[in-house]
C-alpha positions in Angstrom: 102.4 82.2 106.9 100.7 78.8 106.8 98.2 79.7 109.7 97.7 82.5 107.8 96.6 80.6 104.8 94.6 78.0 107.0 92.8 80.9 109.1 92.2 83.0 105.6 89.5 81.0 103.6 87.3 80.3 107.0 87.4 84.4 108.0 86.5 84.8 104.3 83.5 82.3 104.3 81.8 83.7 107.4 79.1 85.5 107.2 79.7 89.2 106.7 78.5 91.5 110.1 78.6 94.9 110.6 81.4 96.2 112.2 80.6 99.0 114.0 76.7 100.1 112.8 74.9 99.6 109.6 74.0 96.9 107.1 76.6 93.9 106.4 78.4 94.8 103.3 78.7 91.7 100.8 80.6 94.0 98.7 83.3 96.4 98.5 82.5 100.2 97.0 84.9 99.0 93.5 82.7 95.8 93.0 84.9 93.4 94.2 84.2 91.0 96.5 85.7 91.1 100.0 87.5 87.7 99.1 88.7 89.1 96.2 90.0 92.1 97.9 91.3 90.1 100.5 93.6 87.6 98.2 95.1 90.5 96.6 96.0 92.3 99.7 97.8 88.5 101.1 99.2 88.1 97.5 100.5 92.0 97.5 102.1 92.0 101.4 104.3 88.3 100.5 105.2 89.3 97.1 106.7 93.0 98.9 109.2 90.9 100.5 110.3 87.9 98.9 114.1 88.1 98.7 114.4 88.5 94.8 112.4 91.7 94.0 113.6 93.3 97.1 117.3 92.6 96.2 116.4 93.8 92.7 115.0 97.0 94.5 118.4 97.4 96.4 121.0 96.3 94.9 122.6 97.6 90.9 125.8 96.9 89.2 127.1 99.5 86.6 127.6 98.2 83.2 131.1 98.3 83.6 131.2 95.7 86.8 133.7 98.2 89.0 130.9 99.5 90.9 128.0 98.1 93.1 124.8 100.7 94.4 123.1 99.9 97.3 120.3 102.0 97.8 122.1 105.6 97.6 125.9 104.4 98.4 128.0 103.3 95.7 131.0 100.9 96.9 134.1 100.3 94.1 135.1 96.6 93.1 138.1 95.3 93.1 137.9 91.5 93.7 135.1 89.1 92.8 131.9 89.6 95.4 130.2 87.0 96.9 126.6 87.8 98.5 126.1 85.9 101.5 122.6 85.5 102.9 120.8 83.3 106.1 117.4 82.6 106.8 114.2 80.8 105.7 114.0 83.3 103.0 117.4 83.0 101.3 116.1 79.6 99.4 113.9 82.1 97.6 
């Protein structure tokens, strides 16, 4: 992720080319610039899977505490639960 934020603001500053055939496009059909566009599509792709939204995706407790949902199962508590996690991400 850090050569991606290294490589990210050079491919943005070079100058805009066709791709294929026609004119260089400076901007975007919306009116945003290509930058713009660009920092909200990084921004978007690492906020769809830091661990905390995604868990908040996943996981639910009923009110109650007796029963935890993950995704479509439901499992039935009877002792306390511990959530055990490893990887870079997990500090997150």
């Amino acid at each position: 992720m850090a050569a991606a934020l290294q490589v990210l603001p050079c491919l943005l500053r070079a100058p805009s080319r066709p791709l294929l055939w026609g004119p260089p496009v400076a901007r975007m059909t919306s009116g945003m610039a290509l930058a713009e566009q660009a920092r909200q599509l990084f921004d978007s792709a690492v906020g769809a899977v830091q661990p905390g939204p995604m868990l908040q995706r996943t996981l639910s407790l009923d009110p109650s505490g007796r029963q935890l949902k993950v995704r479509d199962r439901t499992f039935q508590l009877r002792e306390n639960l511990y959530l055990v996690g490893f990887g870079k991400a997990v500090l997150g």
